[in-house]
ROMARBA-910476 format. One record per residue: residue in three letters; x, y, z of N, C-alpha, C in turn. Coordinates in pm, whole numbers, plus 50000, padded with zeros to 5 digits. Layout:
residues N
['ALA'; [X; Y; Z]; [X; Y; Z]; [X; Y; Z]]
...
***
This chain:
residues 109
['UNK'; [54750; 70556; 16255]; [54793; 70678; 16192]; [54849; 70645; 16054]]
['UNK'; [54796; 70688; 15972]; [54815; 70697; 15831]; [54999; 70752; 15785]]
['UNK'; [55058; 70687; 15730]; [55195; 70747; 15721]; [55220; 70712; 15549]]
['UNK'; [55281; 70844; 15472]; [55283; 70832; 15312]; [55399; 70868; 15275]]
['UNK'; [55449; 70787; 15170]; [55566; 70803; 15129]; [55546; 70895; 14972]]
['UNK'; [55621; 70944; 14934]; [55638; 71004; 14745]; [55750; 70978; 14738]]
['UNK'; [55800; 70941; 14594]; [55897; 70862; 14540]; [55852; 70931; 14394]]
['UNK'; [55950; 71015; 14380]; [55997; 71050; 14276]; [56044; 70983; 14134]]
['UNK'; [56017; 70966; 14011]; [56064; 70821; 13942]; [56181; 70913; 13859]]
['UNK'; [56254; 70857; 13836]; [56352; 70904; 13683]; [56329; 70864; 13588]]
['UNK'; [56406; 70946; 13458]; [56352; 70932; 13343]; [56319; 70760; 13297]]
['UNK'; [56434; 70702; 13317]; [56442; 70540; 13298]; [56327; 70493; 13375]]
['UNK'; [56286; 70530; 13504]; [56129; 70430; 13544]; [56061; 70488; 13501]]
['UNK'; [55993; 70578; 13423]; [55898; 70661; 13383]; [55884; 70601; 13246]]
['UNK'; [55999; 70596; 13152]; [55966; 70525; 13050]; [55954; 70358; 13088]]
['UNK'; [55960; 70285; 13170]; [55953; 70178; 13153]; [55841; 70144; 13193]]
['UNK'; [55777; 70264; 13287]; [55616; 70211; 13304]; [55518; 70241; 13227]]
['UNK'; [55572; 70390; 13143]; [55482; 70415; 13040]; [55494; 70281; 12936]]
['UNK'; [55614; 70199; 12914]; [55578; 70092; 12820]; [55524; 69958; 12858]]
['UNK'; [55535; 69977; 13020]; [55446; 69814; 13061]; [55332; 69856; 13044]]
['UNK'; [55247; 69957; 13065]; [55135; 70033; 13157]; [55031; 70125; 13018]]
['UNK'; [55170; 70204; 12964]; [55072; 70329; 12864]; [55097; 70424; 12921]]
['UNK'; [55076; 70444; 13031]; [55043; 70590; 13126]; [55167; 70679; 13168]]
['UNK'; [55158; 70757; 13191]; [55316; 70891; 13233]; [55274; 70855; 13359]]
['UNK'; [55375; 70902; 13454]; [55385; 70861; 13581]; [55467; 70942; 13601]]
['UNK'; [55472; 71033; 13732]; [55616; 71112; 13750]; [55608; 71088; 13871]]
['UNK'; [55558; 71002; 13953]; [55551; 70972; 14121]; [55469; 70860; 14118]]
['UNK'; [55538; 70812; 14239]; [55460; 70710; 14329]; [55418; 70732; 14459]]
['UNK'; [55270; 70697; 14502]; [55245; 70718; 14635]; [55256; 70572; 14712]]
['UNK'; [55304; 70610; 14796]; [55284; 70486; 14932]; [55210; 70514; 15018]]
['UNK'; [55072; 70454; 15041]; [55056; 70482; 15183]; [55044; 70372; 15267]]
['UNK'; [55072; 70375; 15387]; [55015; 70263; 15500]; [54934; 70306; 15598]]
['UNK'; [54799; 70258; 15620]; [54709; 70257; 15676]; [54690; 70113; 15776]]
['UNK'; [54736; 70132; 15907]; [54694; 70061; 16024]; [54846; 69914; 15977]]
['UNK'; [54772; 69819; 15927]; [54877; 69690; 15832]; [54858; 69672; 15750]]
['UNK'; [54813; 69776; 15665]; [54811; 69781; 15541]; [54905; 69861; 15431]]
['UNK'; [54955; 69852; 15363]; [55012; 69924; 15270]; [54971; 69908; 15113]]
['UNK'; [54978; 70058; 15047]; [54889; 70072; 14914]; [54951; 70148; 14835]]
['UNK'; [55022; 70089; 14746]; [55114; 70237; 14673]; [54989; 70295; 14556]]
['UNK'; [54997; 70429; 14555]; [54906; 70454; 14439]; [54981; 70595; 14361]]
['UNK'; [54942; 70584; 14253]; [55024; 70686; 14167]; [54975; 70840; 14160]]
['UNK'; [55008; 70908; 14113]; [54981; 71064; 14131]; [54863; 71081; 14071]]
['UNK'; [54817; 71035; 13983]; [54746; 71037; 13846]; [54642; 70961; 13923]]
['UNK'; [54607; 70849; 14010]; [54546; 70788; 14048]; [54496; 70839; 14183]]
['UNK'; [54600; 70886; 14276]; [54490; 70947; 14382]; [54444; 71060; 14357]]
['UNK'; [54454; 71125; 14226]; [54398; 71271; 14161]; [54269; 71243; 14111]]
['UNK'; [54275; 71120; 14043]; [54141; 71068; 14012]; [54041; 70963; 14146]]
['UNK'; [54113; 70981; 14249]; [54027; 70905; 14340]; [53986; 71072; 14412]]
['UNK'; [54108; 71186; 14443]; [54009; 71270; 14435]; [53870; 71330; 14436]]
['UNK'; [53900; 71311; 14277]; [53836; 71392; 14192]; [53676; 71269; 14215]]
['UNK'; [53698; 71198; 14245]; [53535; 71104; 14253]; [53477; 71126; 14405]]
['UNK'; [53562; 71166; 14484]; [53524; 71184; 14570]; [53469; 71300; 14601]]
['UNK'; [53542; 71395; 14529]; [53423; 71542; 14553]; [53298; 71532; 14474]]
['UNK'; [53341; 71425; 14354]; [53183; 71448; 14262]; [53078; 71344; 14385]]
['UNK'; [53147; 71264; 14428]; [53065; 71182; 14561]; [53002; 71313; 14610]]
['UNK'; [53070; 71401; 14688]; [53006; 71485; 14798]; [52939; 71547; 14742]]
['UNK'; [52968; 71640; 14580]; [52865; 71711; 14565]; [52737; 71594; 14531]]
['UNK'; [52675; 71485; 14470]; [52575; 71415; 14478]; [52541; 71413; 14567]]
['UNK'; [52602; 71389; 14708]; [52489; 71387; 14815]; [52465; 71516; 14880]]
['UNK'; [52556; 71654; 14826]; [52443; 71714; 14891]; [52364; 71782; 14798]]
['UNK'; [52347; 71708; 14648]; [52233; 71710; 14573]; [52100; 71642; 14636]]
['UNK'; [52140; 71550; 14643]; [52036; 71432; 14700]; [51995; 71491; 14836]]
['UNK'; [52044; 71552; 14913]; [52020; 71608; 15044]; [51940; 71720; 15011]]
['UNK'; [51984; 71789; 14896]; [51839; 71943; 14847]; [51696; 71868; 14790]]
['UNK'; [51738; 71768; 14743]; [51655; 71698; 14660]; [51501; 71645; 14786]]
['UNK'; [51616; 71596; 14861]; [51505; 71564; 14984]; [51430; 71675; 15050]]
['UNK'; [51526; 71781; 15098]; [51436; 71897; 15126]; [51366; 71958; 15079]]
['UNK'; [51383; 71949; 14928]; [51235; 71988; 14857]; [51143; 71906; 14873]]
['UNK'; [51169; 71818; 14877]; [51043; 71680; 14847]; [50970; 71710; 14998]]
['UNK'; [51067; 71744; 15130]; [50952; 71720; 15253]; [50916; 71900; 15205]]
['UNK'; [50985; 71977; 15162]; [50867; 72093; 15148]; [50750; 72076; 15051]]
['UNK'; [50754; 71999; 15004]; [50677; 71995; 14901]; [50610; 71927; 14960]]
['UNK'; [50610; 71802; 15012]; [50499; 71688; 15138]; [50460; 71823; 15245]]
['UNK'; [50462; 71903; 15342]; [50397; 71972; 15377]; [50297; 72051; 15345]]
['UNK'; [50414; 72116; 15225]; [50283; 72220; 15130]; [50143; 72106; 15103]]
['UNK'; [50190; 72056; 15067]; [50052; 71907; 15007]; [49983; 71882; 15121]]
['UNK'; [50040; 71872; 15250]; [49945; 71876; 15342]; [49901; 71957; 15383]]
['UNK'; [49933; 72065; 15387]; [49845; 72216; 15424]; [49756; 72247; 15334]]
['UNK'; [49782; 72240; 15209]; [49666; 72215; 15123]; [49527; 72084; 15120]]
['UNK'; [49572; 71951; 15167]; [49508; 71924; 15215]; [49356; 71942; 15354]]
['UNK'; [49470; 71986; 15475]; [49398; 72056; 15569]; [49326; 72192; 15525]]
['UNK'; [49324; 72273; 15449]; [49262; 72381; 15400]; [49122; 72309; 15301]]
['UNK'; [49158; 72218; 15237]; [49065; 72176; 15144]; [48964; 72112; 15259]]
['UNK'; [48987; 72032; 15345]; [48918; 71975; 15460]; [48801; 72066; 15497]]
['UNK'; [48926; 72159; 15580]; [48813; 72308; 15655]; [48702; 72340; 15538]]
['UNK'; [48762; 72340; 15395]; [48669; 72442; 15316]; [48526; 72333; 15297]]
['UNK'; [48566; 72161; 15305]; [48461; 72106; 15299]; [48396; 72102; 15409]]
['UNK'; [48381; 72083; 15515]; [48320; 72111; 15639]; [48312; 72269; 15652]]
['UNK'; [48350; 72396; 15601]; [48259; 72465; 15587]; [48122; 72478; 15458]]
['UNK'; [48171; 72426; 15384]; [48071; 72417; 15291]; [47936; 72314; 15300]]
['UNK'; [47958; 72185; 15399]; [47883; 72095; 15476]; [47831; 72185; 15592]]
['UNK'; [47898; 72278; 15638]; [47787; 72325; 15760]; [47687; 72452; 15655]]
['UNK'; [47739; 72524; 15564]; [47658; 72584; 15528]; [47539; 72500; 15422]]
['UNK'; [47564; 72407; 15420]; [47441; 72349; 15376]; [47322; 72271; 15418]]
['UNK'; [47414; 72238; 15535]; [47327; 72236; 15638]; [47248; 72283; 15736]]
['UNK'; [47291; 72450; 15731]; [47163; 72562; 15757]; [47109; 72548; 15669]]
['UNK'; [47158; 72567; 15540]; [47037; 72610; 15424]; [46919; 72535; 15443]]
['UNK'; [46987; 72407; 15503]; [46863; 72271; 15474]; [46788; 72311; 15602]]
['UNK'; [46836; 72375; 15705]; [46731; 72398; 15856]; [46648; 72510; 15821]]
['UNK'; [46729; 72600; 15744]; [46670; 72745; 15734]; [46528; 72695; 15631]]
['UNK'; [46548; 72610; 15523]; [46419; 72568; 15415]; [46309; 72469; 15465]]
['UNK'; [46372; 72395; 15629]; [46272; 72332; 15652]; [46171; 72423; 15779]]
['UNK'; [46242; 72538; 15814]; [46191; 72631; 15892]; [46132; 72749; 15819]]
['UNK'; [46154; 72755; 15704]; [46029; 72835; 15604]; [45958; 72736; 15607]]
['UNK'; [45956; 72621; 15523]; [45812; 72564; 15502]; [45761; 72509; 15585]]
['UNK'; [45833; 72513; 15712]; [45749; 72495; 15877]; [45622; 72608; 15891]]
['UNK'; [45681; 72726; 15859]; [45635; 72848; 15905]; [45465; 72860; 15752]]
['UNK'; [45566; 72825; 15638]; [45411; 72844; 15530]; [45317; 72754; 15565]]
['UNK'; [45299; 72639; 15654]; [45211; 72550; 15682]; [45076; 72593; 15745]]
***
């Protein structure tokens, strides 16, 4: 079970980390996870956040992305199978034509 601390800084740690660091800081996070412990700052799990929703929305980009692609692999195969039928109908009708022309010039003999 995950357990988190916040720690509030005062003016004096706030400026002293903005001058080790650069950065404003108005909190600290603690967390401990299992035997682990991880302090991370306000500013920092806002930006771990913030990557993590742009994470989720990519995959369920990548997840539309795929469902077009197998609609699009079906369509391609139904078009396939249609092009098939239309050649094997176009092979059987030429292949009367060819019975029907050798059964006229059966018959003009």
């Amino acid at each position: 079970m995950a357990k988190e601390v916040r720690i509030k800084l005062t003016d004096a740690q706030r400026s002293k980390i903005k001058s080790a660091i650069g950065k404003n800081m108005t909190e600290i996070r603690v967390t401990s996870l299992g035997g682990s412990t991880k302090a991370v700052s306000a500013r920092s799990a806002r930006a771990i956040s913030e990557q993590s929703a742009r994470s989720a929305r990519s995959a369920r980009a990548i997840e539309e992305q795929s469902a077009r692609s197998a609609r699009s692999a079906r369509a391609m195969e139904e078009q396939s199978a249609r092009s098939a039928r239309s050649a094997r109908a176009i092979e059987e009708q030429s292949a009367r034509s060819a019975r029907s022309a050798r059964s006229s010039g059966d018959e003009n003999v």
